[in-house]
C-alpha positions as CSV (number, residue, x, y, z in Angstrom):
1,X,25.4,7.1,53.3
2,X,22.4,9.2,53.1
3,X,21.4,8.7,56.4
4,X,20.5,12.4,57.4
5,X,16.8,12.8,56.3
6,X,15.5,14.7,59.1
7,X,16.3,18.3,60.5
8,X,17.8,18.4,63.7
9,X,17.9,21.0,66.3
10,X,20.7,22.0,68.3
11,X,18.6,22.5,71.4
12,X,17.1,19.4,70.9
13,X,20.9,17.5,71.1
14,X,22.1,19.7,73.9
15,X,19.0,19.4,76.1
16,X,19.4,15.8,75.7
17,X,23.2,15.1,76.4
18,X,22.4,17.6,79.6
19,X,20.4,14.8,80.9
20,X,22.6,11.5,80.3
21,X,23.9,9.9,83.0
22,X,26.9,7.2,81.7
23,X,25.6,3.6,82.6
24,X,22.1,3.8,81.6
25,X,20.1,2.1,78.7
26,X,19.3,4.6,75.5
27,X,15.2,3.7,75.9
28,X,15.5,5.8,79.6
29,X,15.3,8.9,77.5
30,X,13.0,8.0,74.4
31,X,10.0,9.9,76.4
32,X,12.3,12.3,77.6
33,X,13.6,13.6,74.0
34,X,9.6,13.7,72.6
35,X,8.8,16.1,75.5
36,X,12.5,18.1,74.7
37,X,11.5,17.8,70.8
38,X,7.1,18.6,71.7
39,X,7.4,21.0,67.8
40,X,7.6,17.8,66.3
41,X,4.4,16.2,64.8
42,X,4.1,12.4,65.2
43,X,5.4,9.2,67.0
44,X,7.1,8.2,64.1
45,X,9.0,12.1,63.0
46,X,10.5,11.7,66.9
47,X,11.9,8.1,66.1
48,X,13.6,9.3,63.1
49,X,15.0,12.4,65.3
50,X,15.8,10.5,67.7
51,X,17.5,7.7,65.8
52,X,19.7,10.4,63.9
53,X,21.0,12.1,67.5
54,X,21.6,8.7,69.5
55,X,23.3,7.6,66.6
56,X,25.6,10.6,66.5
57,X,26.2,11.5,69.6
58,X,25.9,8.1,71.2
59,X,26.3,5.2,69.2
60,X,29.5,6.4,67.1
61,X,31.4,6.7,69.7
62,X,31.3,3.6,71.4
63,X,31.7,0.1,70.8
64,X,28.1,-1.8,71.7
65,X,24.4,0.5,72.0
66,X,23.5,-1.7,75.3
67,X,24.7,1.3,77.5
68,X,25.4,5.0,76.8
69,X,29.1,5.4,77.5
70,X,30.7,8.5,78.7
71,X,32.1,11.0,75.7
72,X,33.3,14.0,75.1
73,X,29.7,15.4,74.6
74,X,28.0,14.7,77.1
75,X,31.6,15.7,79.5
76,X,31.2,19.5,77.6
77,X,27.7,19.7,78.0
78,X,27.7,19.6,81.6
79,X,30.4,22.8,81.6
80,X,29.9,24.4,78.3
81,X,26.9,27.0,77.4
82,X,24.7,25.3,73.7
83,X,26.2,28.9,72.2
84,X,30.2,27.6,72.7
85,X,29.0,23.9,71.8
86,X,27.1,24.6,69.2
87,X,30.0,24.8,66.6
88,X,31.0,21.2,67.5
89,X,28.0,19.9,67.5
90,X,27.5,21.3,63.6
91,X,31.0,19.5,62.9
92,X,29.9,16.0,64.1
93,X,26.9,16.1,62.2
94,X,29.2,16.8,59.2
95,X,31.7,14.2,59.8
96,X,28.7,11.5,60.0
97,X,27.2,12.3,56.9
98,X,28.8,12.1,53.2
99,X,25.5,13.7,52.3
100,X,26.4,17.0,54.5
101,X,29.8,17.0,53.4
102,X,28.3,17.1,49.5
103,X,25.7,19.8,50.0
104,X,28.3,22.0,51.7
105,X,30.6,21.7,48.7
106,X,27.8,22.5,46.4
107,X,26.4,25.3,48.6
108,X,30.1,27.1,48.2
109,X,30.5,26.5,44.4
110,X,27.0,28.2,43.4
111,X,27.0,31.1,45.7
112,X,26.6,34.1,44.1
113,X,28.2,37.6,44.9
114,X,25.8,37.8,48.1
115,X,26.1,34.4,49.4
116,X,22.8,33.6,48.2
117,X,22.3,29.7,46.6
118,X,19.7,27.9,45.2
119,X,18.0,25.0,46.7
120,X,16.8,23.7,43.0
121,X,20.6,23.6,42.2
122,X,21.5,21.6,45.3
123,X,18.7,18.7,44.2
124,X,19.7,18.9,40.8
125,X,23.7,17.9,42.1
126,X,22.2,15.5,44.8
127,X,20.1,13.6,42.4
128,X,23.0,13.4,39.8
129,X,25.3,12.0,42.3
130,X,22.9,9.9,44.4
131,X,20.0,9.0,42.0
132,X,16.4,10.6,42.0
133,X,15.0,9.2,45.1
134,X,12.7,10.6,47.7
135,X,15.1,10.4,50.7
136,X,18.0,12.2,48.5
137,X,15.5,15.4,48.0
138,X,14.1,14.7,51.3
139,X,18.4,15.1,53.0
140,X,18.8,18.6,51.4
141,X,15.7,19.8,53.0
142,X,17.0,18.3,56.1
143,X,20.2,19.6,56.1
144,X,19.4,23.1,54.9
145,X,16.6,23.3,57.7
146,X,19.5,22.0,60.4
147,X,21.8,24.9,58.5
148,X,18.8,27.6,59.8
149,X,18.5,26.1,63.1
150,X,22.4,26.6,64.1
151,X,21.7,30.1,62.3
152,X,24.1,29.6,59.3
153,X,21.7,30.3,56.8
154,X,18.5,32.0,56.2
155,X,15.4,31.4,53.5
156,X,14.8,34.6,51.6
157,X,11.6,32.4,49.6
158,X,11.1,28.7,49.3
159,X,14.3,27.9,47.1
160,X,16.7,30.8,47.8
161,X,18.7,30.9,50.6
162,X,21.6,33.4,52.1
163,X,24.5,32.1,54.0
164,X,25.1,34.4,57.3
165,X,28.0,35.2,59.1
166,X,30.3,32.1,60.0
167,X,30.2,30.5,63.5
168,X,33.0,31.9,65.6
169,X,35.5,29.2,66.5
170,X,38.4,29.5,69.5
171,X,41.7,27.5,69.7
172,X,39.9,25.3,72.3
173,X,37.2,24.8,69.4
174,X,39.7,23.6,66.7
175,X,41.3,21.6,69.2
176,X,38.7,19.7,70.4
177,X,37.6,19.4,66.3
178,X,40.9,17.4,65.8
179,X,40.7,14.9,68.6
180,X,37.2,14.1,67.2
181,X,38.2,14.0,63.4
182,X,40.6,11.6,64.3
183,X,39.2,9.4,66.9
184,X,35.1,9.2,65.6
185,X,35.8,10.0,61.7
186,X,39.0,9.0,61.0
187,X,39.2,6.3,63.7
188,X,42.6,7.2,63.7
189,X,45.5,8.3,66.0
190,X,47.3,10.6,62.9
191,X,46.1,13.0,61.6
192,X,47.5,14.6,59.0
193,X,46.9,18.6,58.7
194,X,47.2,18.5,55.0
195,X,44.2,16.4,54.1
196,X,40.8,17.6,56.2
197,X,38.2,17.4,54.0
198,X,37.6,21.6,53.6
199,X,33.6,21.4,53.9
200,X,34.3,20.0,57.0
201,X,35.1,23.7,58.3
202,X,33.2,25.6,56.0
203,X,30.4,27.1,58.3
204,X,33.2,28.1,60.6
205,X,35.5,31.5,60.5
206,X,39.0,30.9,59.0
207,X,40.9,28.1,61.2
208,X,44.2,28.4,61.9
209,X,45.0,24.2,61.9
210,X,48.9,24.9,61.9
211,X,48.9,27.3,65.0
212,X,46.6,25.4,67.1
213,X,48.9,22.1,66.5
214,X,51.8,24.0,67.5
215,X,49.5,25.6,70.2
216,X,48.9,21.8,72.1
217,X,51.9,20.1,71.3
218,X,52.9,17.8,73.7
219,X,49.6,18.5,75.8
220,X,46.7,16.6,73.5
221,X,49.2,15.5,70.6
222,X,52.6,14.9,69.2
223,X,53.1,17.3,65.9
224,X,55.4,16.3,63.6
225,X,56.6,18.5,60.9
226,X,58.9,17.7,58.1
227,X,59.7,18.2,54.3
228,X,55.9,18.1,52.9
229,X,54.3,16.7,55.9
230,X,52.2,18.2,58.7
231,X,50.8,15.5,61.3
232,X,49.4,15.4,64.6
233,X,49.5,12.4,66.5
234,X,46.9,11.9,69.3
235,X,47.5,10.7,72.5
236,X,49.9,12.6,74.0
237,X,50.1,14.5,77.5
């Protein structure tokens, strides 16, 4: 799925998941995002915005769009600074996108020796493995603009870009990671440790998956470790 053909702004999401209150309709806060989101030009820019977040943050996790249910965002936004959300916010927006998930891959194969990349070259792979269409050029724009925004990377011109210094990530972080890669990507209660997709953590400083399951066992998860096998099974504790 494409899907992803508009930047977002972390701001933007954590202003708004500040504001829901469980229960209500999604249409109570259509005004309120286009005065949170007043940069962006047109009635029909903050529909697309707007579509992307509800759809991520809301939608994905819950069964129907009549109501916004309670989830784990909207819970850590009301304790949780946008600085120690931000790098879960990033990793949603990842899981939710194929598109993400590609460019990422790309962006780390055609680095050079100062973590510099070319745009031109992510086009040229998106094109040959999604077709030459207007929204597949439009997505890497997107996505490399929502890459500046959380401060990963920076433009040096208008097709060269420099990857910054990695978001720092805590044992709560990689915890909370797991129990959405397995309940809103996965849709699974087993996870196993062996098989996360690696652009999935790309953006993030090294992740210590193995300590951290060890770290919660029988808290958030059962970990099971045998010959070959490393799997965390939600639901415990």
């Amino acid at each position: 799925m494409i899907g992803l053909d508009r930047p977002l702004k972390p701001e933007w999401i954590y202003r708004l998941l500040n504001m829901i209150e469980p229960g209500t309709p999604a249409s109570d806060y259509y005004q309120a995002f286009n005065d949170i989101a007043q940069e962006l030009v047109g009635k029909e820019g903050k529909r697309k915005v707007r579509t992307i977040i509800f759809r991520s943050f809301f939608y994905s996790m819950q069964s129907t769009a009549n109501f916004i249910e309670t989830n784990p965002f909207i819970t850590w936004a009301q304790t949780r600074s946008l600085p120690d959300l931000k790098p879960l916010l990033l990793a949603k927006i990842l899981m939710d996108y194929s598109v993400t998930r590609f460019i990422t891959q790309k962006i780390s194969q055609n680095m050079n020796g100062d973590n510099r990349f070319s745009s031109s070259i992510l086009q040229k792979k998106m094109v040959q493995e999604y077709g030459d269409r207007d929204v597949v050029r439009r997505s890497v724009r997107s996505f490399l603009h929502t890459l500046h925004h959380f401060g990963i990377i920076s433009p040096l011109d208008p097709q060269t870009f420099v990857l910054g210094p990695k978001l720092q990530i805590s044992d709560e972080h990689l915890r909370d990671f797991l129990i959405l890669y397995g309940r809103y990507h996965l849709y699974s209660s087993t996870i196993d440790l062996s098989h996360i997709d690696a652009s999935l953590l790309f953006y993030f400083e090294k992740a210590d998956l193995l300590h951290v399951a060890q770290k919660y066992q029988g808290k958030d998860w059962e970990y099971i470790r045998d010959a070959g096998r490393r799997v965390v099974m939600l639901g415990v504790g």
